[in-house]
C-alpha positions, 0 to 999 in steps of 0.5 A, a space after each residue: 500500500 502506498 505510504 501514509 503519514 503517521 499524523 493522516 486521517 486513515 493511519 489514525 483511524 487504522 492505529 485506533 482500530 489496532 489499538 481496541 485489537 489489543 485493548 481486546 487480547 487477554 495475555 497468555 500465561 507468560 506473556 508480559 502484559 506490561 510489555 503489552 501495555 507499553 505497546 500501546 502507549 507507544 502506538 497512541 503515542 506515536 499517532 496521537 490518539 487520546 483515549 476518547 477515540 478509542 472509546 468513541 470506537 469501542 463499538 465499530 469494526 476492530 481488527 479482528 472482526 475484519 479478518 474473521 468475517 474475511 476468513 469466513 468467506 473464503 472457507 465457507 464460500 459465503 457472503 458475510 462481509 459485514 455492511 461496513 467492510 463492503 458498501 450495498 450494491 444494486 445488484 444485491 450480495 455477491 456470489 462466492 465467485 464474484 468474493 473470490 474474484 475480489 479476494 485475487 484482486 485485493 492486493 491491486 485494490 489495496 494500493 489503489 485504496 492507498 493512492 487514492 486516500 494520499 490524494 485526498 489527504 494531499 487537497 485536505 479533504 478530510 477535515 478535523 473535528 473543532 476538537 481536533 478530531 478526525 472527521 470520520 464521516 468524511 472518511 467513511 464517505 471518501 471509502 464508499 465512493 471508492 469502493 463504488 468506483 471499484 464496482 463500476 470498474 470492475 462492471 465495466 471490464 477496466 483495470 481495477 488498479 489503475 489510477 487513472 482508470 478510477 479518475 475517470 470512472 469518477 468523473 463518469 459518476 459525475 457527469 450522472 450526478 450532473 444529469 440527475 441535478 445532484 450538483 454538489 455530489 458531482 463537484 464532490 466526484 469531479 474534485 476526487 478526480 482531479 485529486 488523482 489526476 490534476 493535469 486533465 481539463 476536462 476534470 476541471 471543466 466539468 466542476 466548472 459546469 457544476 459550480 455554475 449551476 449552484 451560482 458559485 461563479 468564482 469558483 467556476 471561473 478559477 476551473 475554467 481558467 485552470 482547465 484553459 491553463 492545462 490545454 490552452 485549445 479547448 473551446 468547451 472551457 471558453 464556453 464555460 468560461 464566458 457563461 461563469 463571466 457573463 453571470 458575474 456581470 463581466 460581459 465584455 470579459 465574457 465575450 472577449 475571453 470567453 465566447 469569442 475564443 470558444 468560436 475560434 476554436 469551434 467555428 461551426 458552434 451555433 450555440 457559442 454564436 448564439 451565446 455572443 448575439 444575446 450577450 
């Protein structure tokens, strides 16, 4: 898996996870348990964790848990994944085939999951508590959208450890958010999908459309002006861009750096000619 900070997010809430493992094990005879307590001081100390983490936790899946229910599907062939390891999918449980095929897979999986989370933790996605807390909501959400991401990939017949195979399943995703006017979870996918990979324009475009519709024009202009930056020939973005500065009111801006330039990339484009007759 790729290496993570000792101070992320994930890392802490796999240190917390670990440290209710051990909080869980009774010492064999001849086992230093002062040896063992040592342990997990050293592990809270190491990735910060105060004792009311563990505590908040003391009810979620440990360590232990995770692996029983996984050794459980292999031996018995059987589905008994506990909601939190797999997130639901239309299609229902999966057969042991499909679990198996998964199992073959996890080790891709597990490096991408690694990837994915470093990328995230690069745009601080996951925010602290104001008590200096991980969000865990936000954790739980980024690993439910990953885990979605993997199934449409698997779906689809792409490589489920290729990081730009899962960008663009992502912003796949938000172009359907898109079309379905759930306009802040498409600038949510778009935003992982630039986090995997900046250098795409058309990430960047595609958050522009969406930050338009929730009139969040700044933000719009910035994406444009970020994606027109990454591939100077892309009339979609001059589109974008003058629709974002016509809104603000800047409609000399809007047709000279926008509409005008779309045009010139796009003769043919009637809606762009439209765009400057009423503009």
């Amino acid at each position: 898996m790729a290496k993570l900070n000792s101070d992320s997010a994930l890392s802490r809430r796999i240190a917390v996870s670990f440290l209710n493992f051990l909080n869980s094990v009774e010492p064999a005879p001849g086992v230093d348990s002062e040896a063992l307590e040592v342990a997990r001081e050293c592990l809270a100390e190491v990735f910060k964790i105060d004792p009311s983490q563990v505590e908040s936790q003391r009810n979620g899946d440990s360590l232990i848990d995770i692996f029983r229910s996984r050794e459980e599907t292999t031996l018995n062939g059987s589905n008994n994944v506990g909601a939190s390891d797999v997130p639901s999918t239309s299609e229902g449980s999966r057969s042991s085939g499909e679990d198996l095929t998964r199992e073959a897979h996890s080790l891709g999986e597990d490096e991408l999951f690694g990837q994915f989370f470093g990328a995230l933790e690069k745009i601080h996605y996951f925010k602290s508590m104001p008590d200096g807390k991980d969000d865990h909501a936000q954790l739980d959400r980024a690993t439910h959208i990953f885990h979605n991401a993997v199934d449409e990939m698997q779906k689809s017949g792409c490589e489920r450890d290729d990081l730009k195979n899962l960008a663009e399943t992502l912003k796949s995703q938000g172009n359907k958010a898109m079309q379905s006017k759930l306009y802040n979870e498409a600038i949510e996918l778009y935003t992982f999908a630039i986090a995997l990979c900046e250098d795409n324009a058309v990430y960047y475009c595609n958050r522009a459309a969406a930050y338009t519709q929730m009139l969040q024009y700044a933000k719009a202009v910035h994406d444009c002006l970020k994606s027109i930056e990454i591939n100077p020939n892309y009339s979609k973005a001059y589109s974008r861009l003058g629709f974002a500065y016509y809104a603000q009111g800047k409609y000399r801006d809007a047709i000279d750096e926008g509409f005008m330039k779309a045009l010139q990339l796009d003769p043919n484009n009637d809606s762009v000619k439209e765009n400057i007759r009423v503009s």
